[in-house]
N, C-alpha and C positions, 0 to 999 in steps of 0.2 A: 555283213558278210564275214564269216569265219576266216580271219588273217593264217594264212599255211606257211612258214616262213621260210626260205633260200636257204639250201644248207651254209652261206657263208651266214647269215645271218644269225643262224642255229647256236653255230659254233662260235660268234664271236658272244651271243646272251651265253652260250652254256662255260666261255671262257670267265665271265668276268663275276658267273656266279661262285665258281669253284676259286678264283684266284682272287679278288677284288682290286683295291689301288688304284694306278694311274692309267688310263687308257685313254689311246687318241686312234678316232675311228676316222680316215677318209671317204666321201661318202661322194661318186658321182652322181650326177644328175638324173633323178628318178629309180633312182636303187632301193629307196622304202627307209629311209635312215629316221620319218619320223616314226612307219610302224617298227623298228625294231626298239630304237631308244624308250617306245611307246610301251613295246611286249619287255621288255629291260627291267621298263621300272614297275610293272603289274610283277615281276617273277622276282625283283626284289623287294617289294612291300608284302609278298605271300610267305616267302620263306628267308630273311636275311634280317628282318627289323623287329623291334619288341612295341610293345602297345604306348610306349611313350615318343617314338623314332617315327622319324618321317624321311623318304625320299623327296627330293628337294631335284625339281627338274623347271632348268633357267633356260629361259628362250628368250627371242632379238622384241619379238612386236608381241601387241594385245591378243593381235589373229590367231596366233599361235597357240596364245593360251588355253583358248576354248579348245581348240583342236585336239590339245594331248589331253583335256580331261578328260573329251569323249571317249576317248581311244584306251586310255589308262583304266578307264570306266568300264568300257567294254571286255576287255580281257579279264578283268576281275571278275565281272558277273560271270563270265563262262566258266570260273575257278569255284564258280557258286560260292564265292564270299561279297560280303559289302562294298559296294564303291564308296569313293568320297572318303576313306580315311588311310592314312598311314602316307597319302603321298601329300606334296604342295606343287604348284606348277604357278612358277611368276617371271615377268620380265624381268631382266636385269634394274630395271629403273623400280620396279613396284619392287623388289627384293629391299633393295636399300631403302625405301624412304618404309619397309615394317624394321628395319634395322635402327632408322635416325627418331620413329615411332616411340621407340621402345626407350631408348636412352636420349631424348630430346636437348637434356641441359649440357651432357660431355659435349656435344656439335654446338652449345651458344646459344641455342634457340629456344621459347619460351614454349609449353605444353599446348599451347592453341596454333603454333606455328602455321601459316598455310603451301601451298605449292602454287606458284606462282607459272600459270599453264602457257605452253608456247605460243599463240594468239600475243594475250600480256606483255610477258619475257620482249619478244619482237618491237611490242610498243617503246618498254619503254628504253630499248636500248635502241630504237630511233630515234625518239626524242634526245638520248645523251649524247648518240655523236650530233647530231644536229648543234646543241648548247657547246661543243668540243669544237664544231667546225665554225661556228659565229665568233667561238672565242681566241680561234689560233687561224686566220683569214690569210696569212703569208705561207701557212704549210703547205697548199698544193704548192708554191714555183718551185718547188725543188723536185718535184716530180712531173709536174706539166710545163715542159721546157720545150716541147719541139719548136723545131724553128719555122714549119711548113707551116703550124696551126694560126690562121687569121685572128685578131682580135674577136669578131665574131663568133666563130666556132669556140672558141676560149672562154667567152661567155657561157655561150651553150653548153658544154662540158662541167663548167660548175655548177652553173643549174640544174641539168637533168644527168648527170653521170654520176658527178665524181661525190655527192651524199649517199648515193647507194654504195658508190665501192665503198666508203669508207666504213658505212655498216657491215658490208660483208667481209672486212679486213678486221674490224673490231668485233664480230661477233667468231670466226674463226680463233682469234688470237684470246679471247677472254674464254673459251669451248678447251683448249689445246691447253691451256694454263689451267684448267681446273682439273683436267684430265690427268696431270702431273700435280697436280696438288700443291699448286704453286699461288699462295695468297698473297694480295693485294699490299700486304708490309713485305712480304718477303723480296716483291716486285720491286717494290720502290728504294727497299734497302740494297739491290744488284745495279739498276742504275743510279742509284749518288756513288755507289765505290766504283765504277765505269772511266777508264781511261781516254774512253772514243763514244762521241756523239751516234744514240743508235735513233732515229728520229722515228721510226715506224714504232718500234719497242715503246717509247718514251706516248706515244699516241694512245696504244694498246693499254700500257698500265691507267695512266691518266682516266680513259677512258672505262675500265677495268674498276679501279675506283669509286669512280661517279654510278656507275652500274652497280654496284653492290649497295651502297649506300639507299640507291631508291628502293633495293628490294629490301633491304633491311627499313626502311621507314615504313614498307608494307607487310614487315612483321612474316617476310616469305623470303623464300630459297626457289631455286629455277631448278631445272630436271640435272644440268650437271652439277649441282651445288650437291646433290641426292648422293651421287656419285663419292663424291671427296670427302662429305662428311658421315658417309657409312664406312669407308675406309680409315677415318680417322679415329670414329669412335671405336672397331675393332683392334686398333690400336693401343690403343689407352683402357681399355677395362677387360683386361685379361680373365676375367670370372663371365662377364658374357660372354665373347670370344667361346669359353669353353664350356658354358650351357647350349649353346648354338652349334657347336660340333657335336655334342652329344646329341642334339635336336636331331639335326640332319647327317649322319653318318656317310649317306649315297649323295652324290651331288652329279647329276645328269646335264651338261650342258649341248643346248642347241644350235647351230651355226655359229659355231666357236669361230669361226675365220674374221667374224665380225664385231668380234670384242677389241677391246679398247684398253691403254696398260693399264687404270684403271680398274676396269671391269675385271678384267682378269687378276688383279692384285686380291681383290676383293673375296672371288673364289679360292684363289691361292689360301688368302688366309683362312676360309672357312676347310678348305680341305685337304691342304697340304701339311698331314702331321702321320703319327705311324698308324692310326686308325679309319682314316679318314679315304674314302673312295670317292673316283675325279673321273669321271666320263665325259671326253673334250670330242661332238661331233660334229663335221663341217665339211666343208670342198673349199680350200684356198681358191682355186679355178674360178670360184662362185664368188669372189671378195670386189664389190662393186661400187664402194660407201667411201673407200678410202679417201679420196679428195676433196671429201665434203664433211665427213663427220672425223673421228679419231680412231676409227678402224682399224686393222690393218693385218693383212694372212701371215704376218712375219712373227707373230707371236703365237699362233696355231701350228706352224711350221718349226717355230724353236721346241713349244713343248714335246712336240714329238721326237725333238734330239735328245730330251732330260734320259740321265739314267735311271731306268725304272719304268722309265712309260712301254707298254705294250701296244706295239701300233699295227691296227688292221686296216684293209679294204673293204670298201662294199662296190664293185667293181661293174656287177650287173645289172643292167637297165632293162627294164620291159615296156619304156615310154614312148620311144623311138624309132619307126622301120630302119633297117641294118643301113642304107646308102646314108640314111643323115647322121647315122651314130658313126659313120667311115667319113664322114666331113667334118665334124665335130673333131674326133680322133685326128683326122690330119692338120687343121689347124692347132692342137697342141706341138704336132710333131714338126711342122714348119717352124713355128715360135721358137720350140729347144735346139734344131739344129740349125735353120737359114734365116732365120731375123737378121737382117744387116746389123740390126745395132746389138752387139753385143751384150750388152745388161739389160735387156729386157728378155732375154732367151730365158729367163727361168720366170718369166709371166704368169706362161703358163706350166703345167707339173702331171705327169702320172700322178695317179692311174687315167691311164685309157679306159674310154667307155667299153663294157663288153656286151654285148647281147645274153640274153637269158638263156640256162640251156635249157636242151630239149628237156620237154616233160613239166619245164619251171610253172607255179602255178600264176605265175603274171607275164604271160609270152608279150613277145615286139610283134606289131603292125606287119604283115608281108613286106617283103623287100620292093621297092619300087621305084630304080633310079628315078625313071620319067619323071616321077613327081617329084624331084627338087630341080627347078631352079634358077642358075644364076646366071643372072641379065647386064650385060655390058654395055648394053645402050648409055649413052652419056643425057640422059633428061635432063633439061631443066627442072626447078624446083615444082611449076606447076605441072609442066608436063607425068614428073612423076606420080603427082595426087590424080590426076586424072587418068593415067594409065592404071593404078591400083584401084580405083573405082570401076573401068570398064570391068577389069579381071575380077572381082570382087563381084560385081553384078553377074556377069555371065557365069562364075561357080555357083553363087546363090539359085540361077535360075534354075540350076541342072540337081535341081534335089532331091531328086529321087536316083540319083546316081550315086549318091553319100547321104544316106539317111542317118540322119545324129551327129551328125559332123560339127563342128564346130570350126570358127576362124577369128584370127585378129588379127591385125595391124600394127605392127610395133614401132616405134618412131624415141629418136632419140632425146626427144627434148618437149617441153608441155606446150612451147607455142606449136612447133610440127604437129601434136598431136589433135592440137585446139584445129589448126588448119585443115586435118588430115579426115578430123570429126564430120567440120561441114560440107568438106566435098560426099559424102557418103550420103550425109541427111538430104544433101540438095537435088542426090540421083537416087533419091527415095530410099535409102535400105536403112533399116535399125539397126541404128549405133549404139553401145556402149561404152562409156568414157570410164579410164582407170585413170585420172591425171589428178594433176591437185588441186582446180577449180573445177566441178561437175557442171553440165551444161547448163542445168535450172541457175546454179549461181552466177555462170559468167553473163545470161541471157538477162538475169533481173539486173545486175551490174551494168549491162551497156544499154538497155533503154532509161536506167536510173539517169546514167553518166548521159546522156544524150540531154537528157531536162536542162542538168545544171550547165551544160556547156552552151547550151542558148542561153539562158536563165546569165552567164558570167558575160555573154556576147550576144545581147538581144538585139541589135541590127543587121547580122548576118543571115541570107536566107537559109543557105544549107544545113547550119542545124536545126533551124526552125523546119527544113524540108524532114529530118529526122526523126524529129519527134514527132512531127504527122504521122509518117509512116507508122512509128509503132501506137503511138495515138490509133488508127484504123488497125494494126493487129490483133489487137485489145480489143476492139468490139464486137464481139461475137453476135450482136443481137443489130447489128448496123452492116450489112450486105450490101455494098454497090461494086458496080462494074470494073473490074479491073481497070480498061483504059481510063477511066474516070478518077481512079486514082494516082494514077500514072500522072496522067495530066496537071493533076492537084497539085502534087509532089513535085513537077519541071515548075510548075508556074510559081511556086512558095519558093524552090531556090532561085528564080530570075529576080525574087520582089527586092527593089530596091528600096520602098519605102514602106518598113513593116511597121514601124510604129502606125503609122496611115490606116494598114489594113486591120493589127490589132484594138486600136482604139482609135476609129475613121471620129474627126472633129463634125463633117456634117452628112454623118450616116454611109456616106462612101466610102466602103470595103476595097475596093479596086476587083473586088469577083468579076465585074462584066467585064473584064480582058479575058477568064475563062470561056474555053468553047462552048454554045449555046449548047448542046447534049448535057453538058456538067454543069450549068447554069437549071436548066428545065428540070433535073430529077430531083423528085421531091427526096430521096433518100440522100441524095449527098451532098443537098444542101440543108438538110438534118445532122449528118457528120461532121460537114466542116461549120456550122454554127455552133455544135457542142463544142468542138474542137478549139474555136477563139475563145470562146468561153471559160475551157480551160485554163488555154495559156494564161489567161486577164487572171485568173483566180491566179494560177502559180509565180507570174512577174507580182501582184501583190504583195504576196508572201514569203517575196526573196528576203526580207526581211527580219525573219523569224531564223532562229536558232537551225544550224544545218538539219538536223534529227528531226525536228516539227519538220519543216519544211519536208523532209524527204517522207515522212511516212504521211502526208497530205498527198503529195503525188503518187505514191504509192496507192493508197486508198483511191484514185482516183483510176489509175491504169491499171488496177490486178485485183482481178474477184477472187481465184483460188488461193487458201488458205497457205500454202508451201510459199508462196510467191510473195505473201504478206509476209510472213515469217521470215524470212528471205531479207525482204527489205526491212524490217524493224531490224534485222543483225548488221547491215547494211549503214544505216541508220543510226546505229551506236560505235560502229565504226567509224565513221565521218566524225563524229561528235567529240571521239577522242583524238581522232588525229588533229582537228581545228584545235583542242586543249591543249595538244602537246606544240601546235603551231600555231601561234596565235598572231601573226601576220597572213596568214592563209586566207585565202578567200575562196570564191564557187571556183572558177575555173582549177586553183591545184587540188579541191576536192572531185572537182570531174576527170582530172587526169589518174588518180588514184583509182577510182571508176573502172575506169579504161585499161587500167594496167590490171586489174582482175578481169576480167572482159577479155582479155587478150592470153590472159594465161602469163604475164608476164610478174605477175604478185599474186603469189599466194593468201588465197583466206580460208581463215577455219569458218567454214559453213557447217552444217549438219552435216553426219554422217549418213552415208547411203545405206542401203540396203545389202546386207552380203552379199558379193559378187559367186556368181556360178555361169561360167562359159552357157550359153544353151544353142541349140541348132535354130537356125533362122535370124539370127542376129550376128553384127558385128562388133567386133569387139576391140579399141583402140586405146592402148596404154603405152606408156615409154616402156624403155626395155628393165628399166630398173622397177617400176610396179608389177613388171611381167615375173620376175622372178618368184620361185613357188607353184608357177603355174603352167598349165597346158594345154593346148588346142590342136582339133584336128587337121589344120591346114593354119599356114602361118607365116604372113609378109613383112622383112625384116628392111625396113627406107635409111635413107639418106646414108648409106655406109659409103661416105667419101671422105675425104684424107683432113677435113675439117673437122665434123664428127667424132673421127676415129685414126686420129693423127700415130704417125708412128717415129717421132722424133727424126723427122728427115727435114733437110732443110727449107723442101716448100709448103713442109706442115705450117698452117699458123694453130693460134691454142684461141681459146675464150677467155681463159685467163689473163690474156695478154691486150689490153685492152688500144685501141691504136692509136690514144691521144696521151697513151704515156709513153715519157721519153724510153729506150732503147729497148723498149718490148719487155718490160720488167714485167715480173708476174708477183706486182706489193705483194698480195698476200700471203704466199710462197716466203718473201723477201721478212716479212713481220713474224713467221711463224719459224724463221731461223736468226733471226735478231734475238728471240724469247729462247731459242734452246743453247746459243753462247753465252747469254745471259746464266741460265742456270746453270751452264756447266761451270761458271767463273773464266770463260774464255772471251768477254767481248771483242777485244780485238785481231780474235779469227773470222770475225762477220767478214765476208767480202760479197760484194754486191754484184750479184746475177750469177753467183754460183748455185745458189737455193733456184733459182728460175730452171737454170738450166738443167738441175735434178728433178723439178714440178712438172718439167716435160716428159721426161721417162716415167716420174708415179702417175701421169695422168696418162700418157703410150699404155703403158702396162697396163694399167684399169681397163680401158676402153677395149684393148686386145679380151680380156676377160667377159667384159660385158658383150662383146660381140659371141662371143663362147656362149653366153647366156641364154642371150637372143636364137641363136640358134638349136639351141637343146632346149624350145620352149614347146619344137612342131614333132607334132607322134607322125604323121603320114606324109603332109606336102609342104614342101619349105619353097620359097619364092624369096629373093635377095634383087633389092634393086639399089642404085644411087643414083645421085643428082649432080647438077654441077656448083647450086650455091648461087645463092641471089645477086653477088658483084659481079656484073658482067665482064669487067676490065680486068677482074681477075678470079677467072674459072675453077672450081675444086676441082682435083683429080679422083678416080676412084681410091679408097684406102687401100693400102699396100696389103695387109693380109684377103683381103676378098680376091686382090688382083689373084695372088698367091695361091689362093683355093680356087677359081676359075682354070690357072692353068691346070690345077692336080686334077680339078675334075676333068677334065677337057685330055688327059693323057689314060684315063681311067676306062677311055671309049676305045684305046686304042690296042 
């Protein structure tokens, strides 16, 4: 379809054809900011560049990329000239590593170099804090010191908690140090000249170290290493540098709010000189990454102070009927004037969303209060999943009332969404998962994990009830009675003596304690004969190599090809963690399992299928996968003060984890340990000042991301919360919902 473009839109391409330079566009939500940048760089590749020049348009994800070739593609061809030359369209991360491509030996590295992919990278920087925390066994008492916690629970906390934190304290801190370009001698040269013991720092570098080393023993570099040493060599080879400006003259960047100082150094250098054009597009409002990667809208918001930059709006939405783009709207305007907390009032920013005007060739939805809204009821955590199921079923039924409609379910975190999935499936409606385990992989992961957790504990019945159950899912060509299997399933968890039943010494199975109906059918005592059989083959073979072992059961429970595939990745999964652990057995490989299964460990499985919202399905992603995208109708969960905390004092954070002493948030605390370090100021470290700033950048975020959430629904928005699974201490609703519940609620009157 022929793009008609919004006269702001006109004027800000026909500005920066006539003027070039510096320009920072703000871009709200559904204003078209990829067709203009799109039409931008098709009307600078036609008339501004020469047959050796390329427009060079830098965007956050891969998704992206295909997106703008199409679109840069298609505006060309209606210029009836050739697609495909004069422009380039790359991630910030693919930018850099044709940068470290080209000049391999200035960054260190040898011409076969490889990229060491985040799957890898994760390994093996598990494996080194694990060697870090076997090797310094008195570092947690200085942080796990409460007085309340049992020796038991104390246990339990170094075993299943406190190697995770420390990975994600040491992978944050070694991300945030390459980001500033801060190497491993540099590191270690700040703390030996250090006044004051920084022990988190002293962790981080250590660790920092040992982490480089292993990638360099594999002759590779990780995705931020891309980063620092494309920034380095633009440094040092000032003749590339400026064949590469001459290369790319136009430099187009995509959700600028979501660059990194870094990332942005990088462009600077490539296009900040007197010839060189800088197009910075984004929505600070939309900056949702910040506390997780090195993000952050404060260097989108600076460049727009430089002298010289020319900053426009794209102010107008056609995504949104007008009441939701007036809730939107008001939640900015509560944020900058009534936030209690003071420093979070500039969270959020104009522009205000405006509606299209008349005549616009991409109008808003009819206006339709009725169809938003927002529910005050206090749910429980289930009650909520099942209340958005009934409502979710009873729209689906009414489909010839919204024909093409679309819906999803937004949820803030991957296990709510993992949860949020099966209540849908279980009341029959087609789900779509946007999360980071897809359901085919967390489904092959928990009946995988199910084997080995009998297979590590073969006297207990209830896993052994477990693996029957999916043992009988699996047989499609093996049909017996429901209660039959019911049955099967109470009487394999009561067995107290399974060794007896798996391998009976004088033919006695213990079966005749089954009800004679389950005893007489020839089909399912066909099932459960296969079925002992089984297991005899798989306790056999506990003894084989985890990877043998699991793609034997595999083979045995899954005919579909996906599912095989699945488990061979599975499978070599296991095989590396047992290498990297090698005191490991079945059971913490079945727990590993389970933590993908749950959504609570991410794996790179295969890639889906491109997503496309479609009518008759639902669609359930966190709010942060949601971004980008749109549906006709749209339920935004769990917005209660836990969630979506707003630095009050019965907020708690996640960050904050409850078996560390005074609510410290390490890795807040490690990642300001590293920035007194490089400033040469160590002994300004003071401890729980970084915590209590990690709670306003994480307020503000979530303030944003609920922003987000809400500008995802074009016609019907639905807002519910919960109260949070501690019973003995109930979440409240979040402060700004409360906030927008009263505005709406004054709006009737």
């Amino acid at each position: 379809m022929t793009f008609i473009p919004r006269l702001r839109q006109l004027e800000v391409v026909e500005d920066y054809l006539a003027n070039g330079g510096k320009m920072a566009i703000s871009a709200v939500p559904g204003s078209g900011k990829t067709h203009t940048l799109s039409y931008l760089a098709a009307q600078l590749v036609v008339n501004k560049i020469t047959e050796d020049q390329e427009v060079l348009i830098v965007t956050l994800v891969n998704a992206a990329v295909d997106n703008f070739r199409l679109r840069i593609a298609s505006f060309i061809k209606e210029m009836n000239l050739l697609p495909g030359m004069g422009y380039r369209v790359r991630t910030l991360h693919g930018l850099a590593h044709d940068i470290v491509r080209q000049r391999p030996g200035l960054a260190g590295l040898s011409e076969d170099f490889v990229i060491v992919d985040e799957g890898e990278a994760a390994r093996i920087l598990e494996d080194t804090v694990q060697d870090w925390c076997y090797a310094n066994p008195d570092f947690s008492e200085y942080y796990l010191t409460r007085e309340d916690m049992s020796a038991k629970s104390r246990r339990w906390v170094l075993r299943e908690k406190w190697p995770e934190l420390m990975r994600d304290i040491a992978r944050a801190f070694i991300k945030r140090a390459k980001d500033w370009r801060v190497t491993v001698e540099q590191l270690q040269g700040y703390l030996a000249a250090a006044s004051v013991d920084l022990p988190l720092a002293r962790m981080g570098a250590e660790v920092y170290a040992d982490y480089q080393h292993r990638l360099a023993a594999r002759g590779g570099v990780d995705f931020d290493d891309l980063i620092r040493l494309a920034h380095h060599i633009l440094t040092i080879d000032p003749d590339f540098l400026a064949r590469l400006r001459r290369q790319w003259p136009y430099i187009l960047e995509d959700e600028a709010q979501d660059s990194s100082r870094s990332q942005e150094d990088i462009l600077r250098l490539l296009a900040d000189h007197p010839e060189g054009g800088w197009v910075r597009v984004g929505d600070p409002n939309q900056s949702i990454y910040y506390t997780f990667t090195n993000a952050s809208p404060q260097y989108l918001r600076n460049f727009m102070r430089e002298p010289g930059v020319r900053c426009w709006e794209l102010p107008h939405s056609g995504r949104s009927q007008p009441s939701i783009i007036r809730l939107a709207n008001a939640l900015i305007e509560w944020t900058q004037r009534a936030h209690p907390v003071a420093a979070l009032r500039d969270a959020l920013t104009p522009p205000l969303i405006e509606p299209s005007p008349p005549g616009d060739p991409q109008p808003n939805p009819p206006d339709a209060p009725a169809q938003v809204y927002l529910v005050s009821y206090a749910y429980t955590p289930e009650q909520e999943l099942q209340a958005v199921v009934k409502s979710v079923r009873h729209w689906m039924a009414q489909a010839e009332a919204h024909p093409g409609a679309t819906v999803a379910v937004l949820v803030p975190s991957n296990r709510r969404g993992a949860q949020m999935a099966d209540a849908l499936r279980q009341a029959g409606i087609k789900t779509v998962e946007l999360l980071d385990n897809p359901p085919a992989t967390r489904s092959a992961a928990e009946i995988l994990g199910h084997v080995l957790r009998h297979l590590s504990k073969p006297t207990e019945g209830l896993h052994l009830k477990k693996v029957f159950e999916d043992w009988q899912s699996t047989r499609a060509d093996t049909f017996i009675p429901l209660e039959h299997g019911r049955a099967i399933s109470a009487w394999l968890e009561r067995l107290r003596y399974i060794e007896g039943y798996l391998w009976p010494i004088d033919g006695n199975t213990g079966e005749g304690s089954l009800p004679s109906e389950v005893q007489s059918d020839a089909r399912t005592a066909s099932l459960l004969a296969g079925f002992r059989e089984r297991v005899r083959r798989w306790q056999a073979a506990a003894i084989l190599p985890v990877d043998q072992l699991m793609l034997m059961v595999a083979n045995d429970l899954f005919t579909e090809p996906a599912d095989l595939a699945l488990a061979h990745k599975l499978a070599v999964e296991l095989r590396t963690l047992q290498m990297l652990n090698f005191d490991w057995r079945l059971e913490e490989l079945a727990r590993e399992l389970e933590a993908i299964a749950r959504n609570e460990r991410r794996f790179m499985g295969f890639s889906e299928t491109a997503y496309e919202p479609r009518p008759g399905e639902v669609t359930v992603a966190t709010m942060h996968r949601a971004k980008g995208l749109e549906w006709d109708r749209v339920y935004l969960t769990s917005v209660n003060h836990y969630d979506f905390p707003s630095a009050q004092p019965e907020d708690t954070y996640i960050a904050e984890p409850w078996y560390i002493r005074d609510r410290l948030n390490l890795q807040a605390e490690a990642l300001e340990q590293l920035r007194v370090l490089c400033e040469g100021r160590p002994s300004a470290y003071m401890e729980g000042a970084a915590t209590q700033q990690a709670r306003l950048d994480y307020a503000a975020e979530r303030l944003r991301l609920f922003y987000v959430g809400i500008t995802r629904a074009r016609r019907e928005l639905i807002i519910t919360w919960n109260t949070g699974s501690d019973d003995q201490r109930p979440k409240g609703q979040a402060l700004p919902f409360a906030a927008l519940m009263r505005w709406w609620e004054n709006q009737d009157k």
